[in-house]
C-alpha positions as CSV (number, residue, x, y, z in Angstrom):
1,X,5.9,-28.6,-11.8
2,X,3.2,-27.5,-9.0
3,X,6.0,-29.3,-6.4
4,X,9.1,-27.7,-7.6
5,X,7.0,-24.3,-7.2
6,X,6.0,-25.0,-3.9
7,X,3.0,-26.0,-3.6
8,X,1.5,-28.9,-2.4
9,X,3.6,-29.0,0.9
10,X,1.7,-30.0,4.4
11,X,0.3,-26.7,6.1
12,X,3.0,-25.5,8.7
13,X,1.6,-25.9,12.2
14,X,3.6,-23.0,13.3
15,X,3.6,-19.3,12.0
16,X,5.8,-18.7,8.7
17,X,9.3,-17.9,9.8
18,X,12.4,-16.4,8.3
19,X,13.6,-19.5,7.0
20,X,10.5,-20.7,5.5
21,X,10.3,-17.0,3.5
22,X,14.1,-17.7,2.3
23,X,13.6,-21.3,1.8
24,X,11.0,-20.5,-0.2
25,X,13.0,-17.6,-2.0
26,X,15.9,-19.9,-3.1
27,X,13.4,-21.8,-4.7
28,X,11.6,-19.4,-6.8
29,X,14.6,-17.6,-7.5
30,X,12.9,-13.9,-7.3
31,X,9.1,-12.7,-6.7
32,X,8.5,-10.1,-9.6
33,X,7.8,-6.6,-8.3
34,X,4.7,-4.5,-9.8
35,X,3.7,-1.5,-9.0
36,X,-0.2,-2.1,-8.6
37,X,-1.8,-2.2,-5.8
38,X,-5.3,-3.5,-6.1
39,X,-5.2,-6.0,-2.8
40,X,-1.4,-5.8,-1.9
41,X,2.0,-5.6,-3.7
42,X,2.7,-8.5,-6.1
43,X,5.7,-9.6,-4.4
44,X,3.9,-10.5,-1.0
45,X,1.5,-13.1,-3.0
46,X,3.4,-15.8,-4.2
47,X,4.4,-16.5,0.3
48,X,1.4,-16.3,0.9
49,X,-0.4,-18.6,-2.2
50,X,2.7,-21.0,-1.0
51,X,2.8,-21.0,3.2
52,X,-0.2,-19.4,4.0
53,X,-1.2,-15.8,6.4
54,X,2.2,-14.8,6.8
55,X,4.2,-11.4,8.4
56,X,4.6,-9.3,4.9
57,X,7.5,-7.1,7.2
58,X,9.3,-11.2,6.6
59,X,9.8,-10.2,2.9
60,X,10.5,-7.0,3.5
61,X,13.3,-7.6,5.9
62,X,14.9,-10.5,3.5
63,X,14.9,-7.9,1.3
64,X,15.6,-4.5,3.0
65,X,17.6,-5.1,6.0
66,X,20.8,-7.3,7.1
67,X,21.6,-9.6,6.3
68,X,19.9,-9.6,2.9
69,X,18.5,-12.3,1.5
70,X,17.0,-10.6,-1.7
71,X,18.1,-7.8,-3.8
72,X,16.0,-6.0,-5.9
73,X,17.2,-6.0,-9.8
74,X,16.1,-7.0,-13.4
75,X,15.3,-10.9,-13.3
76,X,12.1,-11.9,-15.2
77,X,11.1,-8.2,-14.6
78,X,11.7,-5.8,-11.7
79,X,12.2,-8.4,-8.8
80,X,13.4,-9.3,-5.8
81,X,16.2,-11.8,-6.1
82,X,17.6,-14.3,-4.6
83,X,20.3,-12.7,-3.1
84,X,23.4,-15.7,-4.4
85,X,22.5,-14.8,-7.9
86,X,23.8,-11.5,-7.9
87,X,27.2,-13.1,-9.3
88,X,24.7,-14.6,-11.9
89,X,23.9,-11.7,-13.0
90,X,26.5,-9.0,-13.1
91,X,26.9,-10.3,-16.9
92,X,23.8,-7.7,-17.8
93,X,25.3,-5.4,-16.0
94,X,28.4,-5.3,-17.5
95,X,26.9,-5.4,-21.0
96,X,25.2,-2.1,-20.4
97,X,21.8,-0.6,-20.9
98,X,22.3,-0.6,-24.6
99,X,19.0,-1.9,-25.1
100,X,17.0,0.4,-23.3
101,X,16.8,3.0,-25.7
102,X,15.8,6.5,-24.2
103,X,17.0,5.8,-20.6
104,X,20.2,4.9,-22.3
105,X,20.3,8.1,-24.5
106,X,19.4,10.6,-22.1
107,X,22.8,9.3,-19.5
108,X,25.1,9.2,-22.4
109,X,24.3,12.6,-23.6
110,X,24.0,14.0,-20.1
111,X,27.9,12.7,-18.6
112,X,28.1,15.8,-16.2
113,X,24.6,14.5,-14.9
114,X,25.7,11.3,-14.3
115,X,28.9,11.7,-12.1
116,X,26.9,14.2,-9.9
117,X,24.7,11.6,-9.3
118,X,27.4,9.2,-8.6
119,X,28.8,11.6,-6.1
120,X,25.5,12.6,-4.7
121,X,25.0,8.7,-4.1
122,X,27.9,7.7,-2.5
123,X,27.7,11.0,-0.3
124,X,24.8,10.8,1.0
125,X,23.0,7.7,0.0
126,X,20.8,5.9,0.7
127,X,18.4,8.9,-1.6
128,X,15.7,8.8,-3.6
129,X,15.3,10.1,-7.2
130,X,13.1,12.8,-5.5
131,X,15.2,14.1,-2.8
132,X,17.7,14.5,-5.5
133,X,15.5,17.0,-7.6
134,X,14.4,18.2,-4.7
135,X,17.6,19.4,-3.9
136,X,19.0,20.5,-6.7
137,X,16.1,23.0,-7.7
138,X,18.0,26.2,-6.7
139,X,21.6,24.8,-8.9
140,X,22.5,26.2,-12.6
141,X,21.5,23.4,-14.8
142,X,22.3,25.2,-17.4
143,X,25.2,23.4,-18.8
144,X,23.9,20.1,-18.4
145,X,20.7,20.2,-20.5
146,X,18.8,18.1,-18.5
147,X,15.2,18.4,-16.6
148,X,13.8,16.7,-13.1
149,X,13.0,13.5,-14.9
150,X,16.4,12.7,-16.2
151,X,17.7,12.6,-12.2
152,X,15.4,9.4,-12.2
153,X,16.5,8.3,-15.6
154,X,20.4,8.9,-15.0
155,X,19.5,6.5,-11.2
156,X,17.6,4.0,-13.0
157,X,20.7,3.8,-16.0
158,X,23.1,3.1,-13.6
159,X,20.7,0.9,-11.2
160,X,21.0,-1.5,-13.8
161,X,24.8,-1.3,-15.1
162,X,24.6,-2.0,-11.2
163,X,27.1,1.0,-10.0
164,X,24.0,1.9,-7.6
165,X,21.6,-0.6,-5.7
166,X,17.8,-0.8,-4.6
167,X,18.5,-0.2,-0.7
168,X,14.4,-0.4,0.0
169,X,11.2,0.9,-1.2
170,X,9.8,4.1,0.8
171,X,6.2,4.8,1.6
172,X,5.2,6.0,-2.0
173,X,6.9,2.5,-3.0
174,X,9.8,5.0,-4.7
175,X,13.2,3.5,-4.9
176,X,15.9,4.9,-2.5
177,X,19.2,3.8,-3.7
178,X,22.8,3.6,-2.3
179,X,26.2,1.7,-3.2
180,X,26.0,-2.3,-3.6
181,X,29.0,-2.4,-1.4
182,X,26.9,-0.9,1.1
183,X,23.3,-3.1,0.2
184,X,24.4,-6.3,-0.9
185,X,26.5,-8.6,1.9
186,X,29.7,-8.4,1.6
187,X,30.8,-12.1,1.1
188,X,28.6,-11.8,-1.9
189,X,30.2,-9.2,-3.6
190,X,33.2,-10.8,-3.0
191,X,33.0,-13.6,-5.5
192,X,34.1,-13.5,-9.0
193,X,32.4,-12.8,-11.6
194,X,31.2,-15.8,-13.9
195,X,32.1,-15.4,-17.5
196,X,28.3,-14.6,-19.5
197,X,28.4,-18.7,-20.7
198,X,28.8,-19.6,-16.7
199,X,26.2,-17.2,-15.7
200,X,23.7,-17.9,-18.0
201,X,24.2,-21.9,-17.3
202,X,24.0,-20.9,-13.6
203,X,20.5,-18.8,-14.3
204,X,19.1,-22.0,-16.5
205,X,20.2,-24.1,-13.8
206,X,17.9,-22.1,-11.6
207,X,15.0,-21.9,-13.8
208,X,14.8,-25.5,-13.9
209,X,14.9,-25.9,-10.7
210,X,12.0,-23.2,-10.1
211,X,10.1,-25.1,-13.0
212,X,10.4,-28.4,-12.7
213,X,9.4,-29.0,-16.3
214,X,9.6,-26.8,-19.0
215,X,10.5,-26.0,-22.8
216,X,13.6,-24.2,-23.3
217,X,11.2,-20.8,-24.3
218,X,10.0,-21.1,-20.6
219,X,13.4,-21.8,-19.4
220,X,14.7,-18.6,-21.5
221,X,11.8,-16.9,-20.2
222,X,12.2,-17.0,-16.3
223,X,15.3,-14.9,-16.1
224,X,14.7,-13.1,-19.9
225,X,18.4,-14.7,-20.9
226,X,18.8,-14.7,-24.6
227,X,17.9,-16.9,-27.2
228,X,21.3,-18.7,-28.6
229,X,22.9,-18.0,-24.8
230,X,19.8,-20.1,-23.0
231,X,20.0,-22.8,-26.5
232,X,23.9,-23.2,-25.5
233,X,23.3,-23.8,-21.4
234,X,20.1,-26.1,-22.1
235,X,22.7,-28.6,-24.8
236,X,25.3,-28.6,-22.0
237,X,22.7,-29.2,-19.2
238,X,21.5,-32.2,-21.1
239,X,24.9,-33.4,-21.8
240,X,25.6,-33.4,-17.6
241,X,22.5,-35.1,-16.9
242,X,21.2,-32.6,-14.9
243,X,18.1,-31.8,-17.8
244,X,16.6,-34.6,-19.0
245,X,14.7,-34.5,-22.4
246,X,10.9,-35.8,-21.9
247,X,7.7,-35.8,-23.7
248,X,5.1,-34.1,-22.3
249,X,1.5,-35.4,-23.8
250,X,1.2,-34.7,-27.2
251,X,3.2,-31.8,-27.6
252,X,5.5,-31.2,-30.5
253,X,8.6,-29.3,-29.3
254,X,11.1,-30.8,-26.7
255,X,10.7,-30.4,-22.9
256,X,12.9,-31.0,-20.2
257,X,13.0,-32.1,-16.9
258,X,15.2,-31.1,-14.1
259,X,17.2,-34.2,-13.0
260,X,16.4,-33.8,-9.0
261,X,12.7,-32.8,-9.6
262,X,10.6,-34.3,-7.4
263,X,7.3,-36.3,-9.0
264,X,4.9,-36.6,-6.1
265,X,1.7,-39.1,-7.0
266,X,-0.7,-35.8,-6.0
267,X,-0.4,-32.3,-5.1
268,X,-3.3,-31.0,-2.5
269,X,-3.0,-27.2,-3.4
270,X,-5.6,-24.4,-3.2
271,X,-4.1,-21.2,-3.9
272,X,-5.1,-17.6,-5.4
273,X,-2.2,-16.5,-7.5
274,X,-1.0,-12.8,-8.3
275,X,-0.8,-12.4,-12.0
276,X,3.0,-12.1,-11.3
277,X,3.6,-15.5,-9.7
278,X,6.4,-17.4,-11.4
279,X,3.6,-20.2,-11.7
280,X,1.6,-18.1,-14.7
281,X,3.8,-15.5,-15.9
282,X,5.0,-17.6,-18.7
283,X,1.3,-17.8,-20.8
284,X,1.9,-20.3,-23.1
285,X,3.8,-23.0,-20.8
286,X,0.7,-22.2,-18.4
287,X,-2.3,-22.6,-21.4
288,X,0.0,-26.0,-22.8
289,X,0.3,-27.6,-19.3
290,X,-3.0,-26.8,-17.4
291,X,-5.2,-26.0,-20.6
292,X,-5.9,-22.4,-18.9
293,X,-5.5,-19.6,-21.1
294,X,-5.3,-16.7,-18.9
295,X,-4.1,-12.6,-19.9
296,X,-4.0,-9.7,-17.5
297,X,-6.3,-7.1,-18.5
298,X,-5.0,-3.7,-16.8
299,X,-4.3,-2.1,-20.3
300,X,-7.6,-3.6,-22.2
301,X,-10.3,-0.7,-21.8
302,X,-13.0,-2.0,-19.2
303,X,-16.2,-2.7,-21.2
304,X,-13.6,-4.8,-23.5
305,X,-12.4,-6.9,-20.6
306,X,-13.7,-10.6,-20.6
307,X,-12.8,-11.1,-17.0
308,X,-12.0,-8.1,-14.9
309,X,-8.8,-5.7,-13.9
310,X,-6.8,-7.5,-11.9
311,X,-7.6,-11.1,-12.4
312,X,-6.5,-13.6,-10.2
313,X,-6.2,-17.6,-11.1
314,X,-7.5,-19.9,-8.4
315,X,-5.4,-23.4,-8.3
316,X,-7.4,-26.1,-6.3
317,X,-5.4,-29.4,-6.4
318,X,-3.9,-29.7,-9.4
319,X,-5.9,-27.7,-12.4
320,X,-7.2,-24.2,-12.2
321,X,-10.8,-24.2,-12.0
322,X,-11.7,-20.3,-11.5
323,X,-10.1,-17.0,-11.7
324,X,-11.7,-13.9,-9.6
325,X,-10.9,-10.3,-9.9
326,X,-10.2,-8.9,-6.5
327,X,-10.0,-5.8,-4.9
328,X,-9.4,-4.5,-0.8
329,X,-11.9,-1.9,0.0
330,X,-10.1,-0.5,2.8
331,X,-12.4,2.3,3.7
332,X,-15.3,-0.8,4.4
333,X,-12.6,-3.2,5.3
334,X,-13.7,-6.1,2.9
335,X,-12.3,-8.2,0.3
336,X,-14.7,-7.5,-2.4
337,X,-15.0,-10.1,-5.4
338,X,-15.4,-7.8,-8.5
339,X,-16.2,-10.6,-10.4
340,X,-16.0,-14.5,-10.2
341,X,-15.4,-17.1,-13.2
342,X,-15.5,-20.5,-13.6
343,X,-13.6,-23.1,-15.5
344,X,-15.8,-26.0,-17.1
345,X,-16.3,-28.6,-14.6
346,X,-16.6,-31.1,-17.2
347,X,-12.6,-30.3,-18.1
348,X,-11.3,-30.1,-15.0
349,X,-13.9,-32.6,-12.7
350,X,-15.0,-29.9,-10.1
351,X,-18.5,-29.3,-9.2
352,X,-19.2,-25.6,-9.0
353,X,-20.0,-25.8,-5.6
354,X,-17.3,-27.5,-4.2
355,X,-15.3,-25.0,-6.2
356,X,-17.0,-22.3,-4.6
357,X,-16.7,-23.6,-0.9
358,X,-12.8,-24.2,-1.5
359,X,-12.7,-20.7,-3.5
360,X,-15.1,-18.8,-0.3
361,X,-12.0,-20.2,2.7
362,X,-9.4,-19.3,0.9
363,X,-10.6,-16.0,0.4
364,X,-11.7,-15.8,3.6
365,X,-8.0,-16.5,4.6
366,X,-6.6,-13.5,2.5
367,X,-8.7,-11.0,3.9
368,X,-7.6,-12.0,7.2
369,X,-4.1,-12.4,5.9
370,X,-4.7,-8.4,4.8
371,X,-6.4,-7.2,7.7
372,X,-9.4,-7.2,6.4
373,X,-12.6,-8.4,8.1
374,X,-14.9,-10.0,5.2
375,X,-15.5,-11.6,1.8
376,X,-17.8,-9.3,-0.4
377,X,-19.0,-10.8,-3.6
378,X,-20.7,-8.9,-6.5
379,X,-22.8,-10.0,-8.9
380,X,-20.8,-10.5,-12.0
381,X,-19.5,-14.0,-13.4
382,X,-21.4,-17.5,-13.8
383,X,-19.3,-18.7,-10.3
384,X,-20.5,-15.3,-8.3
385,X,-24.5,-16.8,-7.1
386,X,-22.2,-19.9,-5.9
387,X,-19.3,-18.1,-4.7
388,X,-22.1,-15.5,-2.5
389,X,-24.1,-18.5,-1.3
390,X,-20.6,-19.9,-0.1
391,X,-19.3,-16.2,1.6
392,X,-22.4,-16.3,3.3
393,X,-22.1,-19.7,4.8
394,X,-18.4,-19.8,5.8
């Protein structure tokens, strides 16, 4: 699983290129999009847990700027896609927001609203939800009933029935959006659309290829297909071969491996993960294959956190042996270490300081990665006296 995720690869002995970033995106199939921004954006982790210090303004050219190689739609979460899926997944966008209760009331009673954002789009586009209220304050609004936040609503309705497209991110990280014909490439758009049994095969396929091994919850889970959709596509995947069946230790309900995974005898990885990373957003396939039960703690009220805010795992090899809540104090131009946890040695076979040494470079590596010009560590967590001693000897 840690191979077909990327890890474990020799380190490149050149800088991270273009290809490497969309090589690396075809794998993973999307880097989820969050909207914190504790260290750095979510999406520009999982390059850098993978290849190492890399260009961020990569990403954000594969994504932003021809010829695309992502797209920005509704995959696990908010995401950036691989670009080839977009066929995959015009299925959810023909099926409509239905499900998405108030965004979806608020365009169907507002119809006026929603064909003068059309026009306003393919007019003048690429725009953001804000330069469209900001433009409209001096119109009568009278007859349309609506307010400043249903311009953003109406966009974000028919963002995902696809009729408008993510064309970047601006400097408050807004969406500014435009016409897919004029985002997406065009030999892309040109392919036919997959019936929803094709598509949902097709976004299995991926998964499994992103996973290596999995149950069909996790498979389900990568690309949030449905329940008796992702059932169907998993049967006919094991009837072509390309999933295999297998047991995984002692664990009770079916797994399956992808047929062209590869099974290398180790994996040498050391890695910090966002808690966003395809690796560990699916909890329970995480807690049944690594025995690391790990929850993001943004919404639990600080003194009832265990760990810290925005926690993330540290991989060494192939087990997780720490988790660290991090935080760029720009102003001081550190990486400070809120806190700093360790998993029991005696599980996973790693000495606390050899954790701490391995845990100190490659936080040493993602300051420099963000500019930043040292490690910090505060005193909270049974690794932090290990982890300080470390910082300070690195």
């Amino acid at each position: 699983m840690l191979a077909a995720q990327g890890f474990g690869r020799p380190a490149l002995e050149r800088p991270v290129g273009m290809r490497d970033v969309a090589g690396l995106a075809r794998r993973l199939g999307q880097f989820q999009i969050d909207s914190i921004n504790v260290v750095t954006r979510a999406h520009f982790v999982p390059t850098f847990s993978r290849l190492g210090p890399y260009d961020p303004a990569l990403l954000e050219r594969a994504a932003f700027a021809a010829p695309r190689r992502l797209f920005e739609y509704w995959g696990h979460a908010a995401s950036l896609l691989d670009v080839e899926l977009e066929p995959l997944l015009r299925f959810r966008m023909n099926e409509g927001a239905h499900s998405w209760g108030g965004v979806d009331r608020v365009a169907r009673a507002n119809p006026a609203l929603v064909e003068h954002v059309r026009r306003e789009v393919a007019d003048r586009g690429p725009v953001s939800a804000r330069q469209l209220e900001v433009e409209e304050a001096g119109r009568d609004r009278s007859r349309w009933g609506w307010n400043w936040s249903a311009v953003k609503t109406v966009l974000e309705w028919l963002f995902y029935l696809g009729e408008v497209s993510s064309a970047y991110r601006n400097s408050q990280f807004e969406r500014v959006y435009d016409l897919p014909d004029r985002v997406l490439p065009a030999e892309v758009r040109a392919r036919p659309t997959p019936s929803e049994e094709e598509s949902v095969r097709g976004l299995v396929r991926r998964a499994a290829l992103a996973l290596g091994v999995a149950t069909e919850p996790a498979l389900r889970d990568y690309f949030r297909t449905r329940p008796a959709a992702t059932q169907q596509a998993v049967a006919e995947l094991v009837e072509s071969g390309e999933l295999r069946p297998v047991q995984v230790g002692d664990q009770v309900r079916p797994w399956y491996l992808w047929h062209e995974a590869r099974l290398p005898r180790r994996v040498h990885a050391r890695a910090v993960l966002s808690p966003f990373d395809s690796l560990v957003f699916e909890r329970a396939r995480l807690e049944a294959l690594f025995d690391f039960a790990y929850r993001i703690e943004i919404y639990v009220p600080e003194p009832k956190r265990a760990y810290g805010y925005y926690v993330y795992p540290f991989l060494l090899g192939d087990r997780f042996v720490a988790r660290v809540d991090l935080k760029a104090d720009r102003a001081r131009g550190v990486l400070r270490v809120v806190s700093a946890w360790a998993e029991d040695p005696a599980v996973h076979g790693r000495e606390t300081v050899e954790v701490a040494e391995e845990l100190a470079a490659e936080l040493a590596s993602m300051a420099a990665w963000q500019g930043l010009s040292g490690v910090e560590v505060l005193p909270r967590g049974d690794l932090a006296p290990a982890l300080a001693l470390a910082v300070r000897g690195s």
